[in-house]
C-alpha positions as CSV (number, residue, x, y, z in Angstrom):
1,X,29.4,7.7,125.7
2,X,29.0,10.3,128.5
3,X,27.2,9.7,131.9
4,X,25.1,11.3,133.7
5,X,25.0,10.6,137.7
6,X,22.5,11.9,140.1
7,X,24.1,13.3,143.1
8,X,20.9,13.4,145.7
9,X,21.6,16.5,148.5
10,X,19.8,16.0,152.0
11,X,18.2,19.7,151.7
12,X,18.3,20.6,148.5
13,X,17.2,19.2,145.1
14,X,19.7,16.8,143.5
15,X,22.4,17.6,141.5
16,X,23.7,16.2,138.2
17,X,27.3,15.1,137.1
18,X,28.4,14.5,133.9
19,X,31.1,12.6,132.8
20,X,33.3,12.4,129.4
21,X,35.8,9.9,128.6
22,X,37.4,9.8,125.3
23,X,40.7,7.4,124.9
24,X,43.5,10.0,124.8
25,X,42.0,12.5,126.6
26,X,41.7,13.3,130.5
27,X,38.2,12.6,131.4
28,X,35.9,16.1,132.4
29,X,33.1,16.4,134.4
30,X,31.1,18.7,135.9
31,X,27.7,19.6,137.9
32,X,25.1,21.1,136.8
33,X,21.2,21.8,139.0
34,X,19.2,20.1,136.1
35,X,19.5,16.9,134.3
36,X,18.9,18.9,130.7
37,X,22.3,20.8,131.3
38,X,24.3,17.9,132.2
39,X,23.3,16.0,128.9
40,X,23.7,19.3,126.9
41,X,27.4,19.7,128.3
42,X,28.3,16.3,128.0
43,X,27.3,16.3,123.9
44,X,29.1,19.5,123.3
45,X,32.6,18.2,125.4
46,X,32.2,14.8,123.9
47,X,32.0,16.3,120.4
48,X,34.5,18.6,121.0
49,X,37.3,15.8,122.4
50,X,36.3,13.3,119.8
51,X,37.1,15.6,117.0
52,X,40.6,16.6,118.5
53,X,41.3,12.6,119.0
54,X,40.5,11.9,115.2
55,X,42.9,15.3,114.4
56,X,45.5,13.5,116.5
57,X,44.6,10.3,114.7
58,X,45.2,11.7,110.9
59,X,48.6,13.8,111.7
60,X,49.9,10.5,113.5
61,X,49.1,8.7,110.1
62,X,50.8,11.2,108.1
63,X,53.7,11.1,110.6
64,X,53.9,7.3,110.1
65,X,54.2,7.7,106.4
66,X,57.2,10.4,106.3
67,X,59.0,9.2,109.6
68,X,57.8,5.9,110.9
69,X,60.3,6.0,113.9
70,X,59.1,9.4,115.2
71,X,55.3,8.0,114.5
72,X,56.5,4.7,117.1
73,X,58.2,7.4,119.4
74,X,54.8,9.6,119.7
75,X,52.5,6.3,120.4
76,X,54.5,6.0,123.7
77,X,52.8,6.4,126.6
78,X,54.3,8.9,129.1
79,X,53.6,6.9,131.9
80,X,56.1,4.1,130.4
81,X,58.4,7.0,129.4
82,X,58.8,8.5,133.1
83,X,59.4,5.2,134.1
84,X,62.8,4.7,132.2
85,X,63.6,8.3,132.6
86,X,63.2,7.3,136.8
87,X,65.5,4.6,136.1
88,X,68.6,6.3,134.0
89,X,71.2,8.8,135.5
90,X,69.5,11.4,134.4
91,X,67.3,11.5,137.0
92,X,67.8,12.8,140.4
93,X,66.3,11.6,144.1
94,X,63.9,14.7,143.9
95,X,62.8,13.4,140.4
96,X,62.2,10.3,141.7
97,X,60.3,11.5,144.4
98,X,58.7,13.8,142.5
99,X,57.4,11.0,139.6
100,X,55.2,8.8,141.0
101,X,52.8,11.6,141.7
102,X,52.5,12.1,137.7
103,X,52.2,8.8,137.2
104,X,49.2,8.0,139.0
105,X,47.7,11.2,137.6
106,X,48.3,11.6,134.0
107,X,46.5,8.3,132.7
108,X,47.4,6.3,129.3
109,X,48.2,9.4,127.4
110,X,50.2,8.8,124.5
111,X,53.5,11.4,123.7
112,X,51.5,12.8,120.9
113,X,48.8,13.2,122.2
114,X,49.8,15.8,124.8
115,X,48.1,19.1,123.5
116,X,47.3,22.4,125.0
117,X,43.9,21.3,125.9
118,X,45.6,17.9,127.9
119,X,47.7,20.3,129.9
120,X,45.1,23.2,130.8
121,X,43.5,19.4,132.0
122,X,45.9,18.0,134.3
123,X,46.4,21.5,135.4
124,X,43.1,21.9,136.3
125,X,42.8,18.6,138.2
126,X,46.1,18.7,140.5
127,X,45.5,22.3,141.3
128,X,42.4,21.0,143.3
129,X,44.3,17.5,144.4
130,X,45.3,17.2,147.7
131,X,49.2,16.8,148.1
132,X,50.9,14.6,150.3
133,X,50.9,18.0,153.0
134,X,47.2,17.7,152.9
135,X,47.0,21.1,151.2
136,X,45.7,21.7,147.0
137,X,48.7,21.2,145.4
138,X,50.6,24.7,144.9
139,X,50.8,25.8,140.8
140,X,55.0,26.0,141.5
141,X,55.1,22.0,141.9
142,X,52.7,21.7,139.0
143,X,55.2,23.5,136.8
144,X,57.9,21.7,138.3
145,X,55.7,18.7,137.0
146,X,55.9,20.1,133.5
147,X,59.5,20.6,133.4
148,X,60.1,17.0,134.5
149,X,57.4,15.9,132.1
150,X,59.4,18.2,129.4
151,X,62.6,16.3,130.5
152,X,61.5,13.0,130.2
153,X,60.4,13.4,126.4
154,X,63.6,15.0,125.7
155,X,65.7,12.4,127.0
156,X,63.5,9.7,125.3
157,X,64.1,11.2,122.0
158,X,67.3,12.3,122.2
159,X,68.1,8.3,123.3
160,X,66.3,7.0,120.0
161,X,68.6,9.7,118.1
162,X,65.1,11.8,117.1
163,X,64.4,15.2,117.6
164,X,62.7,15.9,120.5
165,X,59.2,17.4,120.6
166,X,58.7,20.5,122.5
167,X,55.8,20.5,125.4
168,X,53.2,22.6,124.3
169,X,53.5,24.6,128.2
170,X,54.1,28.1,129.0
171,X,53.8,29.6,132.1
172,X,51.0,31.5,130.7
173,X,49.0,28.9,131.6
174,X,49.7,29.6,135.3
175,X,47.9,31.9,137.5
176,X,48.9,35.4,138.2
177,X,50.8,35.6,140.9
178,X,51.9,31.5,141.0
179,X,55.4,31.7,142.1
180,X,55.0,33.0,145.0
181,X,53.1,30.3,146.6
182,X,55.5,27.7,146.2
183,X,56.3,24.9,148.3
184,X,59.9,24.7,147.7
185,X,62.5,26.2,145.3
186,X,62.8,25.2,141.9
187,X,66.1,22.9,142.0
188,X,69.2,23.8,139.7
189,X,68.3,23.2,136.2
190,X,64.4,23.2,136.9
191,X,64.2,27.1,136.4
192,X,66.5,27.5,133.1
193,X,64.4,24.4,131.9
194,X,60.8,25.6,132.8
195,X,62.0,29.2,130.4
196,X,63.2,27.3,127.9
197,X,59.8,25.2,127.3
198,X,58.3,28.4,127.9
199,X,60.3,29.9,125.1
200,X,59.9,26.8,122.4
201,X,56.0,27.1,122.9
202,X,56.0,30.5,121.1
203,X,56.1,28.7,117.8
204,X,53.7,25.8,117.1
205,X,55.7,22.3,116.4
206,X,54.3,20.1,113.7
207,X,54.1,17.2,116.3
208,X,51.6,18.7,118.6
């Protein structure tokens, strides 16, 4: 269920939060001045995300039936899959600085049940998070984030001999403009990689 907190302002009327949590799903919340709008957002989001989750629910039954070690593959939480990618060859010092970030920040998502709408989320969120510099984070790290996010999977799947599915980002989904207010350069590989992701997106896989 969602909930609505009052958020009581010294000099002003209160304002009113609401909150929606849906297993699979980032949590959303926003303000609103009245109590009526809060409840009113909070029905429409909650509808909204439960009916994705049950979608996401039905294709991972039908994915069970046809290919039931894909189906164990896509019930894997990221967070356990950046873990073993931090611990294999495959990943560099910068990834493994770079990794606990995401894992603090992406939840108990599940490898199938990163969509569009969970990205423009965790997008959303870190661009207003404050980075270790003190400063928002900057949208170049965030699609570094995706790239090693992208990585991860791949090496999963490719490990369990299974195809691996691509991550529904694009750099479309940046800002205008986002490369140029990077904190650093994209490392060898991270650039080639973050086009290539880009590229695979232009056609909708059947696991996202």
């Amino acid at each position: 269920m969602p909930t609505i907190n009052e958020r009581p302002r010294k000099n002003a009327p209160s304002t009113w939060q609401a909150t929606i949590r849906v297993k699979g799903h980032p949590s959303v919340s926003q303000t609103f001045d009245t109590r009526e709008e809060a409840e009113r957002f909070a029905l429409e989001v909650e509808k909204t995300m439960r009916s994705k989750a049950a979608r996401i629910a039905r294709d991972h039954a039908a994915l069970r039936k046809a290919n039931p070690a894909m189906a164990d593959f896509m019930r894997e939480k990221l967070c356990d899959t950046l873990a073993a990618f931090a611990k294999s060859p495959r990943a560099t010092p910068r990834h493994e600085s770079i990794l606990p970030t995401i894992v603090a920040n992406i939840g108990q998502v599940r490898i199938g049940e990163i969509r569009r709408s969970w990205i423009d989320a965790y997008l959303a969120k870190m661009s207003n998070k404050k980075s270790r510099t003190g400063m928002n984070f900057k949208w170049a790290t965030l699609a570094v984030h995706m790239v090693l996010m992208g990585k991860a999977i791949r090496w999963r799947a490719e490990s369990q001999d299974l195809a691996p599915p691509p991550l529904p980002f694009s750099t479309k989904l940046l800002p205008d403009g986002w490369e140029v207010r990077r904190e650093r350069r994209l490392e060898a590989g991270e650039e080639q990689a973050l086009m290539t992701a880009t590229r695979k997106t232009s056609s909708r896989s059947k696991y996202h």
